[in-house]
C-alpha positions in Angstrom: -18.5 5.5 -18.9 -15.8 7.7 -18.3 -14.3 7.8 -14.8 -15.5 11.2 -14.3 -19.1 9.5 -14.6 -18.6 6.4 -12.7 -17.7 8.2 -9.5 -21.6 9.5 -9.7 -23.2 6.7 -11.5 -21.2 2.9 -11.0 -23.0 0.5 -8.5 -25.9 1.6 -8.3 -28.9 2.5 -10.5 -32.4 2.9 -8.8 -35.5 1.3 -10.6 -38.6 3.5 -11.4 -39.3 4.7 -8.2 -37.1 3.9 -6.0 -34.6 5.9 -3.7 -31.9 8.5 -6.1 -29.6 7.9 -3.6 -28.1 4.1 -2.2 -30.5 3.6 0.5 -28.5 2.8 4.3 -29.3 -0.4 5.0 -28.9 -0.2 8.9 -30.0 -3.6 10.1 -27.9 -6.3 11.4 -30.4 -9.3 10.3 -32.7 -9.6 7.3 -35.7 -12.3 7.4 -36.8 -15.0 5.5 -39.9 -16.9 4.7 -38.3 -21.0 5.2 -35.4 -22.0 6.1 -34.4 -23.4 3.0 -34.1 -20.1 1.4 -31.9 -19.4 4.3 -30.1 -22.4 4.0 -29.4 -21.6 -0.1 -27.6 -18.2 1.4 -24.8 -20.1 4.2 -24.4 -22.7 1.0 -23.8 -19.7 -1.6 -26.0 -21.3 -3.8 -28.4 -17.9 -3.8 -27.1 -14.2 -3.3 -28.3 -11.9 -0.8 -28.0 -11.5 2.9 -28.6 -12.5 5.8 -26.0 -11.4 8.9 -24.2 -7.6 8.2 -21.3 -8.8 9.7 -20.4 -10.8 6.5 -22.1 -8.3 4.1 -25.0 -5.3 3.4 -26.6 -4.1 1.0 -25.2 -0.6 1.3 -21.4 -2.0 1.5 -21.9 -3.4 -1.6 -23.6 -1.1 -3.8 -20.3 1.2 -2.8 -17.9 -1.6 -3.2 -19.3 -2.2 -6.7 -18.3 1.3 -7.5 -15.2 1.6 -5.9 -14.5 -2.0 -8.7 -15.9 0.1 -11.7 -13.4 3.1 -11.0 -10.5 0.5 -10.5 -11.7 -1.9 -13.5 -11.9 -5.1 -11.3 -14.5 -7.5 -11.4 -15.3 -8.1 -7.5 -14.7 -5.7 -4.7 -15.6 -5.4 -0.8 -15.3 -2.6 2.0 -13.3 -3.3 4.9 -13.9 -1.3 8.4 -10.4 0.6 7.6 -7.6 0.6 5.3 -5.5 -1.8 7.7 -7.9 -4.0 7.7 -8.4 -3.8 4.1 -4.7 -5.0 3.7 -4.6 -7.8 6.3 -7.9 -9.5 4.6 -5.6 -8.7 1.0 -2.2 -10.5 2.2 -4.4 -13.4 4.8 -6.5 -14.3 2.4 -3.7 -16.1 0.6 -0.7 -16.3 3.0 -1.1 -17.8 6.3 1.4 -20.1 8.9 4.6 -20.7 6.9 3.9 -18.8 4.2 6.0 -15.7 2.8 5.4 -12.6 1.4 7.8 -9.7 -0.7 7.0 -6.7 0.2 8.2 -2.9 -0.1 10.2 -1.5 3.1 8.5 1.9 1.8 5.4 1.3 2.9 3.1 3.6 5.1 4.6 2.8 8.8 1.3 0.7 10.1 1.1 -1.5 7.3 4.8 -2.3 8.1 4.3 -3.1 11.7 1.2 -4.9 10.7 3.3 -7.5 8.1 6.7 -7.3 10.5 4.9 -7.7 13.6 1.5 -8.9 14.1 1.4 -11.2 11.1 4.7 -12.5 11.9 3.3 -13.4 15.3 0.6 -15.2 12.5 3.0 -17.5 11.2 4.0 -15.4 8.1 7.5 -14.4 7.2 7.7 -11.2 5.4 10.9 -9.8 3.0 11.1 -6.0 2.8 13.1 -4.8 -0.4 13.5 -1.5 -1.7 11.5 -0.5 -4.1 14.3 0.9 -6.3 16.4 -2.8 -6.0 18.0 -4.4 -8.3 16.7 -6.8 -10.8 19.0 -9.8 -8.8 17.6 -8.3 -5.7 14.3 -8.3 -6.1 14.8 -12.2 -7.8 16.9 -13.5 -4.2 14.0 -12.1 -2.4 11.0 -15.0 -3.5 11.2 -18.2 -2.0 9.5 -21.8 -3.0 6.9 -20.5 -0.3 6.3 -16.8 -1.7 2.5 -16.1 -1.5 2.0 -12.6 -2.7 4.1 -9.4 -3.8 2.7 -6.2 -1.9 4.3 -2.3 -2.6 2.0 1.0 -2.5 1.2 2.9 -5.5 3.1 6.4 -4.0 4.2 5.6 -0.5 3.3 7.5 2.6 5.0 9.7 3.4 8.5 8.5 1.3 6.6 9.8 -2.1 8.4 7.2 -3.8 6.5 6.4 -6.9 6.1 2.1 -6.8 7.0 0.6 -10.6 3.7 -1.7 -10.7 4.8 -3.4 -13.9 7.9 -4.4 -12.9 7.0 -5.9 -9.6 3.9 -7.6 -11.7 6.5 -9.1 -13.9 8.4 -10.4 -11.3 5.6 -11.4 -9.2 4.1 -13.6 -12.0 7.4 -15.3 -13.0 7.0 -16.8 -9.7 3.6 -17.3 -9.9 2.4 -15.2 -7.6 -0.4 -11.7 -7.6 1.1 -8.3 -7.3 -1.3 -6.2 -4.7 -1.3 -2.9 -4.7 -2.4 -0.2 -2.1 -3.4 2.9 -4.4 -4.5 4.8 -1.9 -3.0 8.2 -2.6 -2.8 8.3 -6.3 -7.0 6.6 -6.3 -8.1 5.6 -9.5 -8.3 9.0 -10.7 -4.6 9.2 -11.2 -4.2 5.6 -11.7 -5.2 2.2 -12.5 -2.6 -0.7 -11.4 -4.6 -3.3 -13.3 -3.8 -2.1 -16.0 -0.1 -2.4 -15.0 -0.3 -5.8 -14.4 -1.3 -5.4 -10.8 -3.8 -8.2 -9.7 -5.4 -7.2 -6.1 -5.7 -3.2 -4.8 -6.5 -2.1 -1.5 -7.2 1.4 -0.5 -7.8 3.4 2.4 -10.9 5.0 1.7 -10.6 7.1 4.8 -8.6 9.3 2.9 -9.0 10.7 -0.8 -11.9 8.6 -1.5 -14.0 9.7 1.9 -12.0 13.1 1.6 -13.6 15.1 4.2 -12.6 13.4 7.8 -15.9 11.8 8.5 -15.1 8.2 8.4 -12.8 5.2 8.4 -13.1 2.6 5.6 -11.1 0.5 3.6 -11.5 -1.5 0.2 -10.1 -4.2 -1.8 -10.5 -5.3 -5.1 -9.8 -8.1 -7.1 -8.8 -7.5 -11.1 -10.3 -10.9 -12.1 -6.9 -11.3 -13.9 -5.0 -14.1 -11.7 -5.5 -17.9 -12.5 -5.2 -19.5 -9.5 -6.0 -22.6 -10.4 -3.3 -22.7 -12.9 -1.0 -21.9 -9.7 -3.5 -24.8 -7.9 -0.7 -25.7 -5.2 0.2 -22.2 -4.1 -3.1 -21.6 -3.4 -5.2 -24.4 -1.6 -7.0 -22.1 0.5 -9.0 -20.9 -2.8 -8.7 -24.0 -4.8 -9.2 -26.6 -2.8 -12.6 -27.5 -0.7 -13.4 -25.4 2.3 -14.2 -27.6 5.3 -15.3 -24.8 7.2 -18.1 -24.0 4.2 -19.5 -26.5 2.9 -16.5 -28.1 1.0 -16.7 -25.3 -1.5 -13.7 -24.5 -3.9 -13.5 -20.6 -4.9 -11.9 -20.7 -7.8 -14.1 -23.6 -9.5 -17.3 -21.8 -8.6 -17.0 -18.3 -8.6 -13.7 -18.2 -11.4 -11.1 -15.9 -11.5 -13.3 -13.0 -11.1 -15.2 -14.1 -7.7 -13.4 -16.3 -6.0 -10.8 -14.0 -4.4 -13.4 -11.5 -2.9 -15.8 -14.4 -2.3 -13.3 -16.2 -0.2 -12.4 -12.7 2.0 -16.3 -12.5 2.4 -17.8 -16.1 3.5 -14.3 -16.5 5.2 -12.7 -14.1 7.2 -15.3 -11.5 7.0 -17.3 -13.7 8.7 -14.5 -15.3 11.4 -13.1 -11.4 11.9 -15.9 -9.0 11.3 -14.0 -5.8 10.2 -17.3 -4.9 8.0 -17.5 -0.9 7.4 -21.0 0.0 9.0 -23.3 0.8 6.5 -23.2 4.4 7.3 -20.0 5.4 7.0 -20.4 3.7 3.7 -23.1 6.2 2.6 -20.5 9.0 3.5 -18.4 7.2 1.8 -20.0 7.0 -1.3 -20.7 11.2 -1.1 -17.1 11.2 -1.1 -16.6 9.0 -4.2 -19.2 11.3 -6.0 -16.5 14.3 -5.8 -13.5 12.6 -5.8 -12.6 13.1 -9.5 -12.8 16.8 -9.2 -11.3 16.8 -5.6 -8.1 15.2 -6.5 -7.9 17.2 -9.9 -7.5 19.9 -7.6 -5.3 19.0 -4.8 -2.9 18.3 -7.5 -3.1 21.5 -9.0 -2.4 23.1 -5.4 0.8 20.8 -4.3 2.2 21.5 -8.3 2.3 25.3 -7.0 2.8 24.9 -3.5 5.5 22.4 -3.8 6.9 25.0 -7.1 7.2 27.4 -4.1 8.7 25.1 -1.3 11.5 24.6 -3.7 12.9 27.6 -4.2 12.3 29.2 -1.3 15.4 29.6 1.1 14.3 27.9 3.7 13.8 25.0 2.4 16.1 22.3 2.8 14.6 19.8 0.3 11.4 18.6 -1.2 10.2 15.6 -2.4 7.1 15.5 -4.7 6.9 13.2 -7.9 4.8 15.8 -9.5 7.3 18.5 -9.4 9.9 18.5 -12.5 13.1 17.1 -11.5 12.2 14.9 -8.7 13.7 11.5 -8.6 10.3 9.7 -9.5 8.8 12.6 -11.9 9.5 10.5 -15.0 8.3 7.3 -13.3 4.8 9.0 -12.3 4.5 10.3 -15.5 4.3 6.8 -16.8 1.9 5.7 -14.0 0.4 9.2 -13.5 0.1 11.3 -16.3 -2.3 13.3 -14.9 -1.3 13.8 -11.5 0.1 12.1 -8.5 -1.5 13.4 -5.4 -1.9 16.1 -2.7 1.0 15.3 -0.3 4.5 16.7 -0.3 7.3 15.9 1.8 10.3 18.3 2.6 12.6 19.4 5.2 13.1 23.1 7.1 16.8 24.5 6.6 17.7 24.7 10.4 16.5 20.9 11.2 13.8 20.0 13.7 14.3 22.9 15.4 13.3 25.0 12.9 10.8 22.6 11.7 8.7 23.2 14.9 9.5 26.6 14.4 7.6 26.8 11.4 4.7 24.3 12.7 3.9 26.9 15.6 3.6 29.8 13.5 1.1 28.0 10.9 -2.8 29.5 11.0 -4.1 28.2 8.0 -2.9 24.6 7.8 -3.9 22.5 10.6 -1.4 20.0 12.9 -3.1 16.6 12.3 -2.1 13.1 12.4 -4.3 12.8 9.3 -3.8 13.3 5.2 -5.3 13.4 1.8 -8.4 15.3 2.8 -10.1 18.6 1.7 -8.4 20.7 4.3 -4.5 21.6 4.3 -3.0 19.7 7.2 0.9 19.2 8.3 2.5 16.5 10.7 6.4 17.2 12.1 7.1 13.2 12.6 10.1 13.9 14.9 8.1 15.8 17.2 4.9 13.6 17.0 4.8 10.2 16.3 8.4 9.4 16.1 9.6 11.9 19.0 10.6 9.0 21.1 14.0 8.6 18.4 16.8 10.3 18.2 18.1 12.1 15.1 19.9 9.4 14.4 17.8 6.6 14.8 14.9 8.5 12.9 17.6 9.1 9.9 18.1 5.0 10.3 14.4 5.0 9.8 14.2 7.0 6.8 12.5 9.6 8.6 14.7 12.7 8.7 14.6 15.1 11.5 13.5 17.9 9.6 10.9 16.2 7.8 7.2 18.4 7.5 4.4 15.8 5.6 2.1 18.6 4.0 -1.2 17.3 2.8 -2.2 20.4 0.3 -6.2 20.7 0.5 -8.3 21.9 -2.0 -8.1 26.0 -0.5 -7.3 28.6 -2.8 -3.8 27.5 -3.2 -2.5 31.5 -3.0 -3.9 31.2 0.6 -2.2 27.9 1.2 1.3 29.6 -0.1 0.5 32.6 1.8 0.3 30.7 4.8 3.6 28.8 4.4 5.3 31.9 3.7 4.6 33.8 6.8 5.4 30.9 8.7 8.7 30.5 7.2 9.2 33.9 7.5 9.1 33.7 11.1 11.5 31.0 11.4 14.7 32.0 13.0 
């Protein structure tokens, strides 16, 4: 099937008479007739379910199309995007191990690696994504667990070069993962880049409509673990705490990863998504190919009319000829990029305000990458604790406006911008 198709048909297909769409499985427990059938279930010797806070039926009828759009072979939903990338990095780094990483990454997946999992026992290297080749080679260590970077970063908009981070990832024997959660697989497919694990938020382009908080990660079924056996005890060596299983000898390459975030942490830390918002979630997924078709088509022109309006200090968009990563996306994205523009008011964040006040269309919103047009001034919101200085320092300048472009007439979008710029002093 075509993508277009998968986003209505993948992971689920009702038997004669059964429900059209994924029934909501909203029960915490599920009953058995012995307790050997039971038993078969906590020794993963059977499938099916038994306690939602591991798994449920609903999750995972929308997890196994979320792993058809992406072309994986395993995938699972996560109660949010962040904690769709802890499970992604935890599940193979943990005390003393190390992780390369992108410094462009969104700003709460940095805090989580530089903060909270360094409070974990993991060191973390941040390199630009644009380093050199030596660089990016100084930054591994005999201890390097996993390479992590996002496929266009929020809200930098700097296009991520998947297969040369893959390369470099694998020389050292180690998976590439992959946050795609502004390009989704519509735009693009980092497996086929030589990315092994992706993460998304689905509260964003995949949900697409505000309504709930998700995450996913999938596993391409490409890495070998075994053949990198001592980097990776915790999936190919027994579990103690289940059973004395070994992942990658029983499930293979294609289950063992997402098998291992499931009976393991899933069940120690319990970030399930509740079978609910997965339902939404998969309403979403239905759409999305046509959704993010168009919210690329409205940034092209919006972010066509940012540039060369007077105003307008800069703009950053990788869909938009000219811009520093337009030839990169075109490799990665030839179809689009995404939604979201970046750019700065002439006048500084001063005048950026300016034009926020004076905006009736698009709405002020911490939020992005849904169906309605919504802006964010960071210096005056969540980074108006900094000065201009130490917000340049953090590669957040002053004058900085994130515009998510919705999926409105864009004419109406434009119109809107204009009259607020007009108005800017």
């Amino acid at each position: 099937m075509k993508t277009e198709t998968k986003c209505i048909e993948a992971g689920y297909q009702p038997k004669n008479g059964e429900s059209r769409m994924i029934p909501i499985v909203q029960s915490t427990t599920f009953k058995y007739d012995t307790s050997e059938d039971m038993g078969k279930l906590f020794d993963l010797e059977a499938e099916g379910y038994f306690y939602s806070r591991l798994q449920n039926p609903t999750n995972d009828y929308v997890a196994a199309k979320i792993a058809a759009l992406e072309g994986g072979t395993a995938a699972m939903l996560t109660s949010s995007g962040q904690a769709a990338n802890f499970f992604a990095v935890f599940n193979l780094a943990g005390q003393g191990d190390h992780v390369v990483a992108s410094s462009t990454i969104y700003g709460g997946t940095y805090n989580l690696f530089n903060v909270t999992m360094r409070r974990m026992g993991v060191d973390f290297t941040f390199v630009d994504p644009d380093c050199s080749d030596e660089e990016l080679e100084a930054a591994f260590r005999p201890n390097t667990k996993a390479v992590f970077g996002e496929t266009i970063a929020n809200p930098a908009l700097i296009v991520f070069d998947i297969e040369r981070f893959a390369h470099a990832a694998h020389a050292h024997g180690v998976p590439l993962i992959v946050d795609n959660t502004f390009a989704t697989p519509i735009n693009c497919r980092p497996f086929e880049w030589g990315c092994d694990i992706v993460t998304h938020s689905t509260t964003k382009y995949m949900d697409g409509h505000d309504a709930t908080v998700g995450g996913a990660i999938v596993d391409s079924g490409k890495f070998d673990w075994m053949a990198h056996a001592d980097k990776f005890p915790g999936l190919t060596t027994p579990d103690a705490s289940y059973h004395g299983i070994t992942y990658a000898e029983k499930f293979g390459q294609g289950g063992a990863f997402i098998t291992k975030a499931t009976a393991q942490l899933m069940r120690d830390l319990g970030s399930i998504q509740a079978p609910m918002n997965a339902y939404f979630l998969n309403l979403g997924l239905e759409s999305l190919a046509v959704r993010v078709e168009r919210h690329c088509r409205n940034a092209e022109k919006v972010a066509a009319f940012l540039q060369n309006h007077e105003k307008i200090a800069w703009v950053n968009y990788p869909g938009l000829p000219g811009d520093k990563y337009y030839e990169r996306a075109k490799k990665y994205m030839p179809n689009g990029t995404c939604g979201v523009i970046s750019f700065g008011v002439a006048g500084g964040r001063k005048a950026a305000e300016e034009f926020m006040k004076h905006l009736k269309l698009a709405i002020i919103a911490t939020h992005v990458a849904d169906a309605h047009t919504c802006v964010l001034h960071p210096a005056s919101s969540t980074h108006r604790q900094l000065t201009d200085e130490e917000l340049v320092a953090g590669g957040v300048a002053p004058d900085m406006v994130r515009l998510s472009v919705g999926i409105e007439n864009a004419d109406d979008i434009i119109a809107d911008l204009s009259q607020a710029l007009d108005q800017v002093k």
